[in-house]
DOKOLBA-411920 format. One record per atom (N, C-alpha, C): residue in three letters; x, y, z. Coordinates in steps of 0.02 Angstrom, whole numbers, padded with zeros to 5 digits, always signed. Layout:
% DOKOLBA-411920
ALAXYZ...
END
This chain:
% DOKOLBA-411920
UNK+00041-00060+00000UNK+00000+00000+00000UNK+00043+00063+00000UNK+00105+00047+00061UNK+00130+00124+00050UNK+00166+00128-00031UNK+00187+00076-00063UNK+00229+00070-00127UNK+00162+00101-00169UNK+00118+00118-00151UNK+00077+00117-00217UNK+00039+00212-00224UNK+00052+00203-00139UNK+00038+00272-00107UNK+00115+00319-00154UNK+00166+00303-00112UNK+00204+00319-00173UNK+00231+00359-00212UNK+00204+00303-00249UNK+00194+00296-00374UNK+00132+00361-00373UNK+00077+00343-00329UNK+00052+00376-00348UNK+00059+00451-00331UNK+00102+00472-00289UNK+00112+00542-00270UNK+00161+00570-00334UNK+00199+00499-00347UNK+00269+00543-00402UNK+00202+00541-00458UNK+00164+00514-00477UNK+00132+00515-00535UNK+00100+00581-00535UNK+00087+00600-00491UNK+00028+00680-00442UNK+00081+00712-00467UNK+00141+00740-00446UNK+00179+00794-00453UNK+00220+00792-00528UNK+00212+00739-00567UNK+00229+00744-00647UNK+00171+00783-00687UNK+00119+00742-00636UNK+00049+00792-00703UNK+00058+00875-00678UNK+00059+00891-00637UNK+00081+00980-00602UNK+00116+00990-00657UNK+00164+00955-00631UNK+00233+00998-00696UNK+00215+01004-00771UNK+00204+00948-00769UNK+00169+00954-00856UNK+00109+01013-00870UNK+00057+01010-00829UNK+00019+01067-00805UNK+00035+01123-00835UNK+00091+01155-00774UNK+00127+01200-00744UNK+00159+01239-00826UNK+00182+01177-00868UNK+00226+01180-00917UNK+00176+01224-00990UNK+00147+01180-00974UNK+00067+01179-01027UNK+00051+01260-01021UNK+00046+01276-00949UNK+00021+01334-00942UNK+00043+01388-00973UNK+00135+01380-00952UNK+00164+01440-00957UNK+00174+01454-01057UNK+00171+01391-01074UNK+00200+01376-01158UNK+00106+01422-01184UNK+00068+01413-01150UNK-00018+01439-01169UNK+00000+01504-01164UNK+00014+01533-01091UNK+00017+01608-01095UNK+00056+01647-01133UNK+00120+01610-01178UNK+00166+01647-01197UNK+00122+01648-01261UNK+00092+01610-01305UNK+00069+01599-01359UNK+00005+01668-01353UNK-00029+01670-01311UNK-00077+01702-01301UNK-00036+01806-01292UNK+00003+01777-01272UNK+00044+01847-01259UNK+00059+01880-01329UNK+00098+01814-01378UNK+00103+01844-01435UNK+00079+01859-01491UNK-00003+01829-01474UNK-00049+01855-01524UNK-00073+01938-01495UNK-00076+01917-01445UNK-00122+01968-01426UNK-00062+02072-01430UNK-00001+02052-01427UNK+00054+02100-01443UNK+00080+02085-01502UNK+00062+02059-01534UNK+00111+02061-01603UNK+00071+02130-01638UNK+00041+02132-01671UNK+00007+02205-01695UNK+00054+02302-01667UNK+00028+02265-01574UNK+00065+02334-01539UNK+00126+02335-01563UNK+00163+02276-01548UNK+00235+02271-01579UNK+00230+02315-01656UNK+00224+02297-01702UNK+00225+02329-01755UNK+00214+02397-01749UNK+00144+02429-01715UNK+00120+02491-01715UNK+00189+02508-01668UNK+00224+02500-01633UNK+00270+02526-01593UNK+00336+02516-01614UNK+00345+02503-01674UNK+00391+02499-01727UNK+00401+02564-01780UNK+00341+02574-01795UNK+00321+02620-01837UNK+00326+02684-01814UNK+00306+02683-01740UNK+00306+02755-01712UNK+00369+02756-01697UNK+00402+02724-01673UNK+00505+02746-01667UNK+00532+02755-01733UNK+00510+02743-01778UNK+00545+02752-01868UNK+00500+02811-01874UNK+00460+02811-01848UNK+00433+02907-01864UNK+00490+02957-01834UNK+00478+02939-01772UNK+00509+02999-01724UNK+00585+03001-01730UNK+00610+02931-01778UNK+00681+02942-01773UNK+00707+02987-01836UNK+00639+02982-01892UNK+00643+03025-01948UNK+00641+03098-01937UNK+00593+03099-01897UNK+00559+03193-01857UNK+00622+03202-01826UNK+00676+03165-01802UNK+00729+03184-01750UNK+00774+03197-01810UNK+00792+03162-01845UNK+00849+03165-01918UNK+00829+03235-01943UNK+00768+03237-01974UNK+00726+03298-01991UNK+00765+03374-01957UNK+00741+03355-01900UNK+00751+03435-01848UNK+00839+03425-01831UNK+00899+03367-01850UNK+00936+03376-01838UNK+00972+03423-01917UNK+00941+03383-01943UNK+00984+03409-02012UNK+00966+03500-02031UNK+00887+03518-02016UNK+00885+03580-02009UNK+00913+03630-01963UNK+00958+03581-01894UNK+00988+03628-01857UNK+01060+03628-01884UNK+01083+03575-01924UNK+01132+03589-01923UNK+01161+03635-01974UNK+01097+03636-02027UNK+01096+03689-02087UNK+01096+03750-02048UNK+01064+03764-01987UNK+01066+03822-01978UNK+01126+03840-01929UNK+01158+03796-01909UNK+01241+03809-01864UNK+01276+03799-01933UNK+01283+03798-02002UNK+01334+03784-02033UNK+01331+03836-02077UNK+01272+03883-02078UNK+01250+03935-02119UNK+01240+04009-02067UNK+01247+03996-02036UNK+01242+04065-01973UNK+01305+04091-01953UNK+01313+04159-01973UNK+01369+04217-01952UNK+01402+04196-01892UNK+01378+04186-01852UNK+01387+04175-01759UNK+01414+04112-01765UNK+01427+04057-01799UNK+01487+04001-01810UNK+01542+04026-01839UNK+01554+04062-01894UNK+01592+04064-01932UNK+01662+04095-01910UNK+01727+04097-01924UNK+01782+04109-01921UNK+01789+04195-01952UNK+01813+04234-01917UNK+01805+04314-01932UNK+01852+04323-01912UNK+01920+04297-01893UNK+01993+04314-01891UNK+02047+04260-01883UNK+02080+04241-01923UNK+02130+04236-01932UNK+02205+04243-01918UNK+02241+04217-01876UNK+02302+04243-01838UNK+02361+04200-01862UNK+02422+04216-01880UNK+02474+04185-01914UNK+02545+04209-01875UNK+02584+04161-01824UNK+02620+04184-01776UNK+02707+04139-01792UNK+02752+04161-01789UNK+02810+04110-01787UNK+02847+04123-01881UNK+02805+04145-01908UNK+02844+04156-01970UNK+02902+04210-01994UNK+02933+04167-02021UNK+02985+04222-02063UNK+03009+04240-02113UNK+03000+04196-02161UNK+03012+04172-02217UNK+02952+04178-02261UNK+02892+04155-02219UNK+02824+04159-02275UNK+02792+04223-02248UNK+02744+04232-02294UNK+02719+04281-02262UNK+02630+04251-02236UNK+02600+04281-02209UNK+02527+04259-02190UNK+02486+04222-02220UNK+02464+04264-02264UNK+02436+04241-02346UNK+02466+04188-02350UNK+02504+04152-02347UNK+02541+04095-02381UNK+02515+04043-02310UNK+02546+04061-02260UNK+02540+04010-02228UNK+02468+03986-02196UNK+02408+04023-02196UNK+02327+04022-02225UNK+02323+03993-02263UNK+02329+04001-02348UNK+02326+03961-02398UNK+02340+03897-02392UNK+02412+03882-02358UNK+02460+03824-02357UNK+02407+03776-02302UNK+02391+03810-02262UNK+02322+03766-02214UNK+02272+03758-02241UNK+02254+03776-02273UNK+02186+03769-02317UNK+02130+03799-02276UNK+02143+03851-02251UNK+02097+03886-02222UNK+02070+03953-02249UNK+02003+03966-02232UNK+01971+04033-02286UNK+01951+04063-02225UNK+01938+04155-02245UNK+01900+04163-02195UNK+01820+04167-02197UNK+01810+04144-02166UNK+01707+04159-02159UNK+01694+04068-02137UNK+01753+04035-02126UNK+01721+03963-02135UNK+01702+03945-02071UNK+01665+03896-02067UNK+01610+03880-01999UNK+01663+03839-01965UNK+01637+03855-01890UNK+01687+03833-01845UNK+01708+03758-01841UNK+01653+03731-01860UNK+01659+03647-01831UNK+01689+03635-01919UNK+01704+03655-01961UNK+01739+03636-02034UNK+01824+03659-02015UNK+01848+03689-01967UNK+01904+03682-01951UNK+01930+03608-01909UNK+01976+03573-01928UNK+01984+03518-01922UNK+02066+03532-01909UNK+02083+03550-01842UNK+02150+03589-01807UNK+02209+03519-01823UNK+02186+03461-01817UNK+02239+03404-01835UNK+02265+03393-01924UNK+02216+03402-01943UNK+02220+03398-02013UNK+02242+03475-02036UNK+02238+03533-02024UNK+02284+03596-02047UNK+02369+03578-02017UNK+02380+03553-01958UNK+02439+03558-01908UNK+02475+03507-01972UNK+02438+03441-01993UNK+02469+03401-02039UNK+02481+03411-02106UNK+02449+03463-02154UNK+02464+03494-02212UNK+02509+03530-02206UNK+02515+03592-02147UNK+02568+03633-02132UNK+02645+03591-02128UNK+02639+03553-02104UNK+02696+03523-02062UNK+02733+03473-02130UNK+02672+03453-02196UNK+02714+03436-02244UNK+02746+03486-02289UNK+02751+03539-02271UNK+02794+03600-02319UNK+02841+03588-02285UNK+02904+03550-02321UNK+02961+03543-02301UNK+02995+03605-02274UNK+03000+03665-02250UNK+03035+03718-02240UNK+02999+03739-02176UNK+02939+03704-02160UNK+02890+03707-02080UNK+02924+03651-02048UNK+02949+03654-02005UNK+02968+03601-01938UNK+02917+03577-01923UNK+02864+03622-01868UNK+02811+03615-01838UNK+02764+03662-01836UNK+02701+03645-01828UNK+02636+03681-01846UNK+02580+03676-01785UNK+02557+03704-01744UNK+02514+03698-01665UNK+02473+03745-01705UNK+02405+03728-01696UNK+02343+03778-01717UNK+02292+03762-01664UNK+02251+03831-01654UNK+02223+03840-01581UNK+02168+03863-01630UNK+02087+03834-01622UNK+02041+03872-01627UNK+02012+03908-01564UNK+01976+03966-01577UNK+01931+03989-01530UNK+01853+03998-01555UNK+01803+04028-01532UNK+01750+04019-01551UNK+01733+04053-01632UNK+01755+04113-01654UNK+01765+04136-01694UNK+01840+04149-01739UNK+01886+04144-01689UNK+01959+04147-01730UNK+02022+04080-01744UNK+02058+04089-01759UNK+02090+04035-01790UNK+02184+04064-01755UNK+02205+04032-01720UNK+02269+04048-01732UNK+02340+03986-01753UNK+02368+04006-01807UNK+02415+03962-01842UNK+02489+03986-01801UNK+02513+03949-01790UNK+02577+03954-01752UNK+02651+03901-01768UNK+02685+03929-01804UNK+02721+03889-01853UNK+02826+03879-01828UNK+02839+03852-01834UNK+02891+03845-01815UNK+02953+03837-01880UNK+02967+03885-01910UNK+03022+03876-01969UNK+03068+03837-01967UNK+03102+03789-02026UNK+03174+03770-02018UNK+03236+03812-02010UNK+03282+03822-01955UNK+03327+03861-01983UNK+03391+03824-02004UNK+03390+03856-02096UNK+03452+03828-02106UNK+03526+03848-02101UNK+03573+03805-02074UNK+03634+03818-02042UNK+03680+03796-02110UNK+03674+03802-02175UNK+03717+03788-02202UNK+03671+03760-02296UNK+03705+03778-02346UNK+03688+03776-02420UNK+03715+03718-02450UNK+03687+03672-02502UNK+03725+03617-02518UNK+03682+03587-02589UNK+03728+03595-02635UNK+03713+03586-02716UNK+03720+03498-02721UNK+03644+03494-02747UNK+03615+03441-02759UNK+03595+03418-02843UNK+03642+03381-02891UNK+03589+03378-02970UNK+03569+03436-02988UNK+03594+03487-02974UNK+03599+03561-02986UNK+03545+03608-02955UNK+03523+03582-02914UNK+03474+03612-02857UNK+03516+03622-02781UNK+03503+03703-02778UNK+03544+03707-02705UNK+03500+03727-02651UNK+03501+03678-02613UNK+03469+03667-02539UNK+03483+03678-02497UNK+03442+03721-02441UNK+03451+03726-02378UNK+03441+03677-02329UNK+03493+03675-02291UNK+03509+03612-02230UNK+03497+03632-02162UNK+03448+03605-02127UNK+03457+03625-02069UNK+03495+03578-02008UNK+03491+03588-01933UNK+03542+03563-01903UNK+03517+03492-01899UNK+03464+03473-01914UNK+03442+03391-01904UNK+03456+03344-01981UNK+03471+03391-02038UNK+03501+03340-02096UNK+03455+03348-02164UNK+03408+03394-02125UNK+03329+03404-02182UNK+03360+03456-02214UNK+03347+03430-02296UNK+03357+03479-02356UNK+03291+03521-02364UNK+03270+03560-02402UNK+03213+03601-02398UNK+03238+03669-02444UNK+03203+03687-02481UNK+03198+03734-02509UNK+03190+03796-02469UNK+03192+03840-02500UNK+03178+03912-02428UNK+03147+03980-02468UNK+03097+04018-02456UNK+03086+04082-02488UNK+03119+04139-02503UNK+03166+04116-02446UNK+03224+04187-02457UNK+03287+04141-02497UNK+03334+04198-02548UNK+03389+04170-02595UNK+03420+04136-02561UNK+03477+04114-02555UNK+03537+04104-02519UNK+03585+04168-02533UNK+03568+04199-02555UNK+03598+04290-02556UNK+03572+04332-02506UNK+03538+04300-02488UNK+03498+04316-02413UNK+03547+04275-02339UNK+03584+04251-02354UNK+03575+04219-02293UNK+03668+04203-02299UNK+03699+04231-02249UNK+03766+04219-02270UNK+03773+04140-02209UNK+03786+04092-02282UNK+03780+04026-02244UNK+03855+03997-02274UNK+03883+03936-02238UNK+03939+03900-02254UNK+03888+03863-02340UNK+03944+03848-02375UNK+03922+03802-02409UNK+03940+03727-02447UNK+03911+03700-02428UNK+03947+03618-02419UNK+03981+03584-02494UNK+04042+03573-02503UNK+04043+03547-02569UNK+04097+03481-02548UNK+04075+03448-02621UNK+04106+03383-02622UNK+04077+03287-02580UNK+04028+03339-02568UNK+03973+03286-02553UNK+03957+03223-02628UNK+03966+03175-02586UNK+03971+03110-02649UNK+03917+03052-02608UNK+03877+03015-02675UNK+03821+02973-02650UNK+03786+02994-02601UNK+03736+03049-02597UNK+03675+03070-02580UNK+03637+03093-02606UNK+03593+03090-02626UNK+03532+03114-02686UNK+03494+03155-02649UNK+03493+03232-02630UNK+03451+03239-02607UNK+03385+03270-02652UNK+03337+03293-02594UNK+03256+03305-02602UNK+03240+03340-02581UNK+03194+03396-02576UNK+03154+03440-02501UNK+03129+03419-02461UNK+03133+03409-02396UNK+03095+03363-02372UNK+03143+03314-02347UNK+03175+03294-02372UNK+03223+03237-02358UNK+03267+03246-02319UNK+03287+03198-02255UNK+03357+03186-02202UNK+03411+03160-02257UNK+03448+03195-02256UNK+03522+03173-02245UNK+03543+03091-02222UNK+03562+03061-02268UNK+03586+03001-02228UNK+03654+02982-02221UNK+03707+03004-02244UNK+03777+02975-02260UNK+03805+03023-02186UNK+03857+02980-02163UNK+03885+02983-02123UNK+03919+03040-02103UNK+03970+03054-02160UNK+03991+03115-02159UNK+03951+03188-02168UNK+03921+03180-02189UNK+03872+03241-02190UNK+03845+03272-02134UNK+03825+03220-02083UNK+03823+03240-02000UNK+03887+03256-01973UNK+03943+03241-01995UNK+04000+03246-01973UNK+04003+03328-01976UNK+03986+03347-02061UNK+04022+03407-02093UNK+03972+03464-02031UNK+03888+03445-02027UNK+03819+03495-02002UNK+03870+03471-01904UNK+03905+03457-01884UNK+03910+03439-01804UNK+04009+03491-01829UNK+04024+03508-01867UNK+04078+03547-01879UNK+04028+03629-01890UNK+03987+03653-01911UNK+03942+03711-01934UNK+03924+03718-01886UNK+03900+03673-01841UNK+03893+03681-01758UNK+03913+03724-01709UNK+03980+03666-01723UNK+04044+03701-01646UNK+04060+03763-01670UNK+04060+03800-01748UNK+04088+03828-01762UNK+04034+03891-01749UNK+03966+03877-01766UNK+03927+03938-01720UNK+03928+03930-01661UNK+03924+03872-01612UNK+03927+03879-01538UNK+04003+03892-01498UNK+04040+03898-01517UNK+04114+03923-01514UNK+04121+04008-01534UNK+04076+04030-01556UNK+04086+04093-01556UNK+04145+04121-01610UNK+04149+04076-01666UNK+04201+04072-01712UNK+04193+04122-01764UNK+04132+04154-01775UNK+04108+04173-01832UNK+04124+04233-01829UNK+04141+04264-01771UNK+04194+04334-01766UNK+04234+04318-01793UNK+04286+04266-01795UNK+04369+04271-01799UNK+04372+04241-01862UNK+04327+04180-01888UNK+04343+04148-01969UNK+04276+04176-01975UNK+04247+04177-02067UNK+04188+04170-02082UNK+04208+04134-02127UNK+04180+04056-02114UNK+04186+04019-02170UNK+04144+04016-02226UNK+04155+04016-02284UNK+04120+04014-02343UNK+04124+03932-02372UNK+04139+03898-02367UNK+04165+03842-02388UNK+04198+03794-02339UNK+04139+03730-02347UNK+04171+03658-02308UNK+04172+03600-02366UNK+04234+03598-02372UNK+04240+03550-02430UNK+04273+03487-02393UNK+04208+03430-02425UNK+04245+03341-02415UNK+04280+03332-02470UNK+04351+03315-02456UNK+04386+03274-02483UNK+04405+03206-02485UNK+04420+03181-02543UNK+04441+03098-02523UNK+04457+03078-02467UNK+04443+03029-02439UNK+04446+02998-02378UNK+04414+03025-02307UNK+04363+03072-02317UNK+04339+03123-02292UNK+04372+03184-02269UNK+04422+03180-02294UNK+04449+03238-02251UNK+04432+03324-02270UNK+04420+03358-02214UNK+04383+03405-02234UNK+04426+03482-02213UNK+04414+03504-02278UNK+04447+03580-02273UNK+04388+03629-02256UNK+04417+03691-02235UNK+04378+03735-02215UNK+04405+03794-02251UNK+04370+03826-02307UNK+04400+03898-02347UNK+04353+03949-02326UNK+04413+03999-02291UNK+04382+04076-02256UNK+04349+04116-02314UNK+04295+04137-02324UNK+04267+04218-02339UNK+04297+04246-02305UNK+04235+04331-02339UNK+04289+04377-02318UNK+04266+04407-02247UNK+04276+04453-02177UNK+04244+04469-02147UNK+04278+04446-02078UNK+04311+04388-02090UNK+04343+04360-02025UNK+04402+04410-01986UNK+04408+04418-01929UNK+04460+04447-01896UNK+04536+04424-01889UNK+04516+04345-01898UNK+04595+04304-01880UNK+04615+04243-01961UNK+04550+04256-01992UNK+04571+04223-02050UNK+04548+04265-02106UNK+04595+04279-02156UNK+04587+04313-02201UNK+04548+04277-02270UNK+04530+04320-02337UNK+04479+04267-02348UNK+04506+04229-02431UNK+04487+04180-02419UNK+04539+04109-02474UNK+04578+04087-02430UNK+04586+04088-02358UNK+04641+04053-02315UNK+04607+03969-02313UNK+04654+03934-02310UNK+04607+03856-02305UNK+04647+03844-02239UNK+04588+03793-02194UNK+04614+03748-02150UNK+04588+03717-02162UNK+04638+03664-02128UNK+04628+03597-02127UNK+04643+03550-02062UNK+04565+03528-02073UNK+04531+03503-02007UNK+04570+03410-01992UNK+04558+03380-02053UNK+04582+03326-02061UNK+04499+03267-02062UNK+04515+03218-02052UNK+04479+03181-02049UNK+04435+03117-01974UNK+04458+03153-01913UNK+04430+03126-01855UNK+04448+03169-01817UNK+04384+03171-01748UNK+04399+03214-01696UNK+04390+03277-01696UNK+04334+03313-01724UNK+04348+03344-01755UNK+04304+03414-01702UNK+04271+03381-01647UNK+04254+03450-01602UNK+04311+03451-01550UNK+04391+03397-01548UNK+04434+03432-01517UNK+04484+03492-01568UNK+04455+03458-01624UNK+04502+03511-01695UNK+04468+03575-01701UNK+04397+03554-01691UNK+04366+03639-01694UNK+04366+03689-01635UNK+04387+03637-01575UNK+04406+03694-01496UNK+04483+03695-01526UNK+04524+03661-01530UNK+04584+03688-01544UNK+04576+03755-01586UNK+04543+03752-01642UNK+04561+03789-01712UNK+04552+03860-01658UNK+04495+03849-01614UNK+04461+03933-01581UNK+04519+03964-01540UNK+04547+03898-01497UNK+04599+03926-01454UNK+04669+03957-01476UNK+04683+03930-01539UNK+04729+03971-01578UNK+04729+04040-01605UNK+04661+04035-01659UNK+04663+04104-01647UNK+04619+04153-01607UNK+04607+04153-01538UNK+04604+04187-01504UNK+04680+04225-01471UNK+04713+04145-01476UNK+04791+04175-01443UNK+04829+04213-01521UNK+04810+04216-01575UNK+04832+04251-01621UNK+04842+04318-01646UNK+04914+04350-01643UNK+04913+04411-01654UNK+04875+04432-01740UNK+04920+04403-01778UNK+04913+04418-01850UNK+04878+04364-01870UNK+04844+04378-01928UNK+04804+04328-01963UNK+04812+04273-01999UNK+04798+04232-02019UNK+04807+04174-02050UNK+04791+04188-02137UNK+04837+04210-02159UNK+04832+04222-02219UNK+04827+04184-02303UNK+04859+04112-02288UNK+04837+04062-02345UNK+04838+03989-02293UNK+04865+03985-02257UNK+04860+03894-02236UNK+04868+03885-02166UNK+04805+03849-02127UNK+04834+03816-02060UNK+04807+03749-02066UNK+04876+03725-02028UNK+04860+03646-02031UNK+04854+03632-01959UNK+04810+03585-01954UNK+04787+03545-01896UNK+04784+03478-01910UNK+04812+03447-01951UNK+04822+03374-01968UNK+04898+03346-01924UNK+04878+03284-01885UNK+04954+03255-01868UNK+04977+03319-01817UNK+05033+03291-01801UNK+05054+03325-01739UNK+05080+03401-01764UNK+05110+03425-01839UNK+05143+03462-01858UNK+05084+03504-01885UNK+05089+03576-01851UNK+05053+03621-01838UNK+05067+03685-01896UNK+05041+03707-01938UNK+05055+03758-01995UNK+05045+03820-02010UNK+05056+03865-01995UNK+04989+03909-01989UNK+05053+03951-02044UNK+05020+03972-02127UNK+05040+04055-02143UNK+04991+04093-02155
END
C-alpha cells in the first residue's frame, strides 16, 4: 500500500509539472498574439520619431553651418619668417568666413607640417578665430644637389627656402658624394652629420667673429677643409684649414683657441692634421 501510495504521489507531481509547463507555453502563445500588432504599431512610431529627429537635426545643423555666429572672422598667423601670412593660410587650407566645426586643427597642423621648410605647426581654434603658429626650419648651411641648391638645417633636412641664399650668409657644403638629395628629405651619409656637427661648434664656439667660413669642402677619404670668406678677424679670406679627418670637435676647440691667442692673421694655410702644426 505504502509502494503504491508512493507511485502515486510521483505520478501527482509529474501531471503539475506538465500542467505548470502547458500553462506557461499557453500564456506565452496568447501573449504573442495578442502584442504582435502593438509590436509593429510601436515599430512604426520609433521610425517616425527617429525620422522627425533626423529631420530637426539636419535643419539645425543647416542652420549652425549657415549662421554668421559660427563662422571664423579672424585669422592669426604667428612664428613666421620666411612666409608671409597669406601663404601660410593658404598652405592650411583655411578661408575666412568658414564655420567653426569645418576647421579640423589636426588635419591643418598636418598639411602645414608637410611644407618641407615648416618644422612644426600647433593651431588653436577659438569660437570665432583661428590661430596658426608655425615653427620655421633654420638653415645652418647651403649644399648643391643635381643642380638644385638646398638649404640644410641642423637635423640633416634639405628644404627649399623663400628667401635666396643671397639672403643668408651661410657656409656652403661641397664635395658631397652618393647622396641624392630632395626637399623634405634627411640626410643620410655619415659624413654629412660629421660636416652639419663641424657648422655647429663653429657657431657655438663663437668662431664666426674670428673665421667666416664660406666653404666646407669633403675630400677623399673624408677629409675636410675649411676655406675663409671675407669678414673674418683672424682668417683672411681664401685662407684654407685643414681640419683633417677625425675628432673633429677637439680640432674645432683647438682651431678657436689658436686664434684667439693670435696676433696676426692666418693668411693662406693652417694645418691641424698630425702632430705638425702650420699656420701662414
Amino acid at each position: 500500500m505504502a509502494k503504491g501510495r508512493a507511485q502515486s504521489r510521483i505520478f501527482s507531481s509529474r501531471r503539475k509539472k506538465y500542467h505548470l509547463v502547458n500553462a506557461k507555453l499557453s500564456r506565452k502563445k496568447k501573449r504573442k498574439k495578442k502584442t504582435g500588432p502593438h509590436h509593429v504599431l510601436w515599430m512604426i512610431t520609433l521610425a517616425i520619431i527617429a525620422v522627425a529627429i533626423a529631420g530637426a537635426g539636419f535643419k539645425l545643423w543647416q542652420f549652425i553651418k549657415n549662421s554668421p555666429k559660427f563662422q571664423i572672422s579672424e585669422i592669426t598667423v604667428s612664428g613666421e619668417e620666411t612666409f608671409s601670412n597669406r601663404e601660410i593660410v593658404e598652405l592650411g587650407g583655411l578661408k575666412q568666413k568658414m564655420n567653426f566645426f569645418d576647421v579640423n586643427i589636426y588635419a591643418i597642423e598636418k598639411r602645414l607640417e608637410k611644407v618641407p621648410a615648416i618644422k612644426n605647426a600647433k593651431v588653436i581654434k577659438d569660437w570665432n578665430s583661428v590661430l596658426l603658429n608655425i615653427e620655421e626650419r633654420q638653415p645652418i648651411a647651403t649644399v648643391k644637389s643635381e643642380g638644385t641648391q638646398y638649404f640644410i638645417d641642423e637635423s640633416g633636412v634639405a628644404f627649399l627656402n623663400p628667401k635666396t641664399s643671397r639672403d643668408l650668409d651661410l657656409p656652403s657644403i661641397k664635395g658631397l658624394k652618393g647622396e641624392k638629395l630632395a626637399s623634405g628629405r634627411k640626410c643620410k651619409s655619415r659624413i654629412m652629420f660629421e660636416v652639419l656637427d663641424i657648422i655647429r661648434l663653429y657657431r657655438d664656439n663663437q668662431l664666426q667673429k674670428l673665421i667666416n667660413i664660406d666653404t666646407v669642402e669633403i675630400k677623399p677619404q673624408n677629409d675636410i677643409i675649411l676655406w675663409a670668406g671675407s669678414g673674418g678677424l683672424k682668417v683672411l679670406k681664401g685662407a684654407e684649414i685643414r681640419l683633417g679627418n677625425k675628432k673633429f670637435k677637439q680640432q674645432m676647440e683647438y682651431l678657436a683657441s689658436i686664434l684667439r691667442d693670435r696676433q696676426d692673421p692666418v693668411r693662406k694655410l693652417l694645418e691641424l692634421r698630425g702632430n705638425r702644426k702650420v699656420a701662414e
